[in-house]
C-alpha positions as CSV (number, residue, x, y, z in Angstrom):
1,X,0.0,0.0,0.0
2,X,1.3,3.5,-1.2
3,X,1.8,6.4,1.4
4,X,-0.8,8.4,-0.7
5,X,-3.2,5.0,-0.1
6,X,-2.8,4.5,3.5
7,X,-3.4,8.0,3.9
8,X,-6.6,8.0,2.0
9,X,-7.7,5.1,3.9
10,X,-6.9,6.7,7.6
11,X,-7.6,10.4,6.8
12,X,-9.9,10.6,3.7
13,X,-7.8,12.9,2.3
14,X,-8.8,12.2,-1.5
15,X,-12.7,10.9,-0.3
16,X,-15.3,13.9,-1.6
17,X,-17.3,12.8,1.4
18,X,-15.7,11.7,5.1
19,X,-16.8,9.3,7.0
20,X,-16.9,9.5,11.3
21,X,-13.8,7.4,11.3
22,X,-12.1,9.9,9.1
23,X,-12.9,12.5,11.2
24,X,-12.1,10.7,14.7
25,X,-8.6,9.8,12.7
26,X,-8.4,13.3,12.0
27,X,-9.3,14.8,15.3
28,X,-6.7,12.8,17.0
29,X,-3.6,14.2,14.2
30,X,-4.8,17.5,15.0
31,X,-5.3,17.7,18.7
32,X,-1.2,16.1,18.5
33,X,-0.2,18.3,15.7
34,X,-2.4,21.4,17.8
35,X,0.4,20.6,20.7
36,X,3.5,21.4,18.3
37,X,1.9,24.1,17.1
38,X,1.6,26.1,20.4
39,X,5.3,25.4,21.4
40,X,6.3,27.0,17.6
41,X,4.0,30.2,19.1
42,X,4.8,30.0,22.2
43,X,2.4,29.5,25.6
44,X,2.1,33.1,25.7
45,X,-0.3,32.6,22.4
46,X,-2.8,31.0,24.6
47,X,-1.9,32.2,28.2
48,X,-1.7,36.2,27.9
49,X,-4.7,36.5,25.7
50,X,-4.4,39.7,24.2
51,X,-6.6,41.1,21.3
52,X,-3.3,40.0,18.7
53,X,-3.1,36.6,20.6
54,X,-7.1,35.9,20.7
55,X,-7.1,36.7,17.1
56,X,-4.6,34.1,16.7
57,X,-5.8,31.5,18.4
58,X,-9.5,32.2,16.8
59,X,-8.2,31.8,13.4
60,X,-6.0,28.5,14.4
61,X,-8.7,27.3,15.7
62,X,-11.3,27.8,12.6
63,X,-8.9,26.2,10.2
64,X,-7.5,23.3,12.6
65,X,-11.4,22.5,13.1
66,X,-12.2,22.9,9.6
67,X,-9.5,20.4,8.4
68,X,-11.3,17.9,11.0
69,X,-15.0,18.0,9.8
70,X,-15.0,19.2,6.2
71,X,-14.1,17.8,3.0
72,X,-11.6,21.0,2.3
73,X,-7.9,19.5,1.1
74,X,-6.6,18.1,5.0
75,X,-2.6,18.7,4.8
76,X,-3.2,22.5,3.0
77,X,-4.9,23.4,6.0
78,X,-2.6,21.7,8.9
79,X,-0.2,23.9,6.4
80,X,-2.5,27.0,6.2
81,X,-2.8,27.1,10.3
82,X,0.9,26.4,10.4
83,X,1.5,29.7,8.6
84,X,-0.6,31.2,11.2
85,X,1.5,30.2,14.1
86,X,4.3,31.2,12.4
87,X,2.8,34.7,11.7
88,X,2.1,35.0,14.7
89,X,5.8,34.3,16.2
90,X,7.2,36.8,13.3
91,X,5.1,39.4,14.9
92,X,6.0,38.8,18.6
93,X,9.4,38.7,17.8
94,X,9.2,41.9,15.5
95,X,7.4,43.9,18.3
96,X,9.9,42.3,20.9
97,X,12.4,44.0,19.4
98,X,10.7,46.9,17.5
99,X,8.7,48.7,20.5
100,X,7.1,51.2,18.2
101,X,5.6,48.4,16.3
102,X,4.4,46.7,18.9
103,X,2.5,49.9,20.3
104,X,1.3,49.7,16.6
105,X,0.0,46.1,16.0
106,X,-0.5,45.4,19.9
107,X,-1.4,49.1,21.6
108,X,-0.6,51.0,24.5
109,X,-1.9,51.1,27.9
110,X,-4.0,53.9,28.3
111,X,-4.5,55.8,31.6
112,X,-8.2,56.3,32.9
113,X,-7.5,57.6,36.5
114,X,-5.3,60.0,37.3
115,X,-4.8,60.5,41.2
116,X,-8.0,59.7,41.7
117,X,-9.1,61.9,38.7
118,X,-11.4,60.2,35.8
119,X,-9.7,61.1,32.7
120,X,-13.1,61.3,31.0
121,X,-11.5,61.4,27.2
122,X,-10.1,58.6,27.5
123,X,-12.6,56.6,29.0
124,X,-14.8,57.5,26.4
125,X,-12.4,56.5,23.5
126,X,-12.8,53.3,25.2
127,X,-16.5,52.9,26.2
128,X,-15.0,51.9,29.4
129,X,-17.3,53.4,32.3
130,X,-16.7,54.2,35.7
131,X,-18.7,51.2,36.9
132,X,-16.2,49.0,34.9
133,X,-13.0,50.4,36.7
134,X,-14.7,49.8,40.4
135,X,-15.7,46.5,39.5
136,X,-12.0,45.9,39.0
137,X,-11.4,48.1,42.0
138,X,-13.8,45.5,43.9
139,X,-11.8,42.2,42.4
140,X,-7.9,43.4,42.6
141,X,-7.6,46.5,45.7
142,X,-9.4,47.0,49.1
143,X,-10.2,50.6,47.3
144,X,-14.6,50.9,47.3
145,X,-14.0,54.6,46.2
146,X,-12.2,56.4,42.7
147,X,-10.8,59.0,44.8
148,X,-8.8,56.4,46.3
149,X,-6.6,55.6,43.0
150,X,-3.5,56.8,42.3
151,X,-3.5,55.5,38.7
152,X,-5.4,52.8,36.5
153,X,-5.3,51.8,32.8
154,X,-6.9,49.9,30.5
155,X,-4.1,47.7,29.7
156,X,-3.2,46.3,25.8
157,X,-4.9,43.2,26.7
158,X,-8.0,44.7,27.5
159,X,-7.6,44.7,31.4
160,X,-7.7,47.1,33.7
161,X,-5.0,47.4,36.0
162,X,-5.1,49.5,39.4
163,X,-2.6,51.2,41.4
164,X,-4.3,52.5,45.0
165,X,-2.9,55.4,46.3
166,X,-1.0,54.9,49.5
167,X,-3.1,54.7,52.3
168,X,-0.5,55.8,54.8
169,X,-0.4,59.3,54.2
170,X,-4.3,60.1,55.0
C-alpha cells in the first residue's frame, strides 16, 4: 500500500465525502499536531490572551477544526494554520524587538484615573465606564471609592489594572 493510499484510507484525504472514522482519525492528528503548534507560538499565544493573541488563536482554531470536519484538502490546512502560528511568532518577535511596532499592531496602555481623577476622554475613546474600573477596584484592591486611585489603565490586553494610592499618608 502506497503512502498516498494508507493515507486515503486513515484520513480521507482524496474521499469527496468523510466518514466519522475519518474525522475521529483526523481529530486525533490534529489535537497532537495542535500541541507542536503552540510550542512554535509559544504558551504566551494562549496564556496572555491579548486582542493579537485571541485573534490568533481564533483563526487557528477555525482552520485546525475545519481540516477535522470538512471535505476541504486536509494537509493545506494543517499547512494554512501552520502559517498562522508562524505569523504569529514573526510578529512577537518583531514587536519584541521593534517597541514602536508593537504599540502599533498590539497598543498601548491607556491611563483612565489620574490620582483619583477620571480622565473622561479617555474613558470615552474606550467605552470603558466608571462602573467598569470599580468592578475591577472591587476584584484586585481593598479601594470601594475612585478618589482612592492613584492611577489605573486599560491595559493592551484589555484589562484594567489599578494602582491605590497609599493609604499611609491620609
Amino acid at each position: 500500500m502506497t503512502l498516498d493510499r494508507f493515507l486515503d484510507t486513515i484520513f480521507g484525504i482524496h474521499d469527496p465525502t468523510i466518514t466519522a472514522s475519518h474525522m475521529a482519525a483526523r481529530a486525533v492528528f490534529v489535537f497532537f499536531l495542535a500541541f507542536g503548534y503552540v510550542k512554535i507560538a509559544g504558551i504566551r499565544t494562549f496564556g496572555k490572551f491579548s486582542a493579537f493573541d485571541n485573534l490568533t488563536a481564533i483563526i487557528m482554531g477555525a482552520i485546525l477544526a475545519r481540516s477535522i470536519v470538512s471535505d476541504q484538502p486536509f494537509f493545506p490546512s494543517l499547512g494554512a494554520a501552520l502559517v498562522i502560528v508562524l505569523l504569529h511568532r514573526f510578529i512577537s518577535w518583531a514587536t519584541f524587538k521593534n517597541h514602536k511596532l508593537g504599540a502599533i499592531l498590539k497598543g498601548r496602555p491607556l491611563l483612565l484615573v489620574k490620582d483619583g481623577e477620571v480622565q473622561m476622554h479617555n474613558m470615552s475613546k474606550e467605552r470603558i465606564t466608571e462602573e467598569d474600573i470599580k468592578e475591577t477596584m472591587r476584584r484586585t484592591t481593598h479601594c470601594t471609592r475612585i478618589d482612592e486611585i492613584k492611577e489605573a489603565y486599560l491595559e493592551r490586553s484589555g484589562q484594567i489594572s489599578i494602582i491605590a494610592k497609599d493609604k499611609s499618608n491620609w
